[in-house]
C-alpha positions in Angstrom: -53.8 -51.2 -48.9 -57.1 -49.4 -49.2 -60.0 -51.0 -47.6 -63.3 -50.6 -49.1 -66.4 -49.8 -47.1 -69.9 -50.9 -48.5 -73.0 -48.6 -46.7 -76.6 -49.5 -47.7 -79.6 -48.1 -46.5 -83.3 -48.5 -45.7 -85.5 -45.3 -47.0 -88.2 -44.9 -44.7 -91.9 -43.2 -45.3 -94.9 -43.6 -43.9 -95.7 -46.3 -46.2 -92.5 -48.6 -45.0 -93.6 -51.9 -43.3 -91.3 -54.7 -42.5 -91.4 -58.4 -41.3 -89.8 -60.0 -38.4 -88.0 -62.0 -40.9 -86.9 -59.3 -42.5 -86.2 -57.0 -39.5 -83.5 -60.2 -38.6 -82.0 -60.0 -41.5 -81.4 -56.5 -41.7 -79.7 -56.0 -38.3 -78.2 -59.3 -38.4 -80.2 -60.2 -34.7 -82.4 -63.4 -34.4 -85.9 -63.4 -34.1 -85.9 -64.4 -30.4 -84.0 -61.0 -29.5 -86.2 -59.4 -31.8 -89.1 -61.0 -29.5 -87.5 -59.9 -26.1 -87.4 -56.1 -27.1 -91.0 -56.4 -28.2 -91.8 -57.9 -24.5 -89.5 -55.1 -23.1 -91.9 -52.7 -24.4 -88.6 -51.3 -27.1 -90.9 -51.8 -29.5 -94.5 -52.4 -30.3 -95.0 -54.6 -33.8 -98.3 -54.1 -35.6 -100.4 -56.9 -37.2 -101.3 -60.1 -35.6 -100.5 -60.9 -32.3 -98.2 -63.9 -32.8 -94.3 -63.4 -33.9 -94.9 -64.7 -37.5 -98.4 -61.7 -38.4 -96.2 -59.2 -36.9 -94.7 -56.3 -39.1 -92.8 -52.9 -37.8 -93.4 -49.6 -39.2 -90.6 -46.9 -39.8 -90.3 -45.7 -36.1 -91.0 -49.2 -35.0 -87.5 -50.0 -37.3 -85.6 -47.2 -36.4 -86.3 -47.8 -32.8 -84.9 -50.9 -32.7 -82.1 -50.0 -34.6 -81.3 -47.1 -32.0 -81.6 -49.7 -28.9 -79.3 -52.7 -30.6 -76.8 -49.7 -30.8 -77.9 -48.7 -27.2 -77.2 -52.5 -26.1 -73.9 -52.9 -28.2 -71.9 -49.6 -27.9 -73.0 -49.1 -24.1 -73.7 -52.1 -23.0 -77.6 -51.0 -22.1 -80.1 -54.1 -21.2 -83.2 -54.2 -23.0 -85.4 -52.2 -19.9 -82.7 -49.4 -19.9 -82.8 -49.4 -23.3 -87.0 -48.6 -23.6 -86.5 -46.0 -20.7 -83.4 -43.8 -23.3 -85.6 -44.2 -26.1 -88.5 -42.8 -24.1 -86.5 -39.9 -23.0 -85.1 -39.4 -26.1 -88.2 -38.9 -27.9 -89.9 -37.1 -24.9 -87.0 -34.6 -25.4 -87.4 -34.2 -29.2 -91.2 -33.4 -28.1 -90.0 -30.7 -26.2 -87.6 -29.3 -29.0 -90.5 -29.1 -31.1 
């Protein structure tokens, strides 16, 4: 029997902004993990300084989707995860 696979996708400029609400929805995470990474320094929201004002920008979201894969795949806590993503992008500096 074939099995279908459905992909979807986000496209991502410089004008892409996203709610927390949203952000749960997307990777399927509740808004307290959501919450955690932000107090992990994974991520940084813009906007208000309370949970419900915030929004995330492109790299915000793709951060976050690179450290709940961290977390998931490799089993990575939340700290480790925001020290990889660091390196990671230190190193792509460095490419560049």
């Amino acid at each position: 029997m074939l099995q279908e696979k459905v992909l979807t996708g986000v496209v991502l400029d410089e004008r892409f902004r996203i709610t927390l609400v949203e952000v749960c929805r997307i990777f399927e995470v509740s808004a307290e993990r959501v919450i955690e990474l932000v107090e992990e320094g994974v991520i940084e929201p813009a906007g208000g300084p309370e949970p419900p004002q915030w929004w995330f920008d492109a790299p915000a979201f793709e951060r976050l989707g690179t450290a709940l894969r961290l977390e998931r795949d490799l089993g990575i806590n939340p700290a480790g995860a925001a020290l990889v993503l660091d390196l990671l992008e230190e190193l792509g500096r460095l490419r560049r």
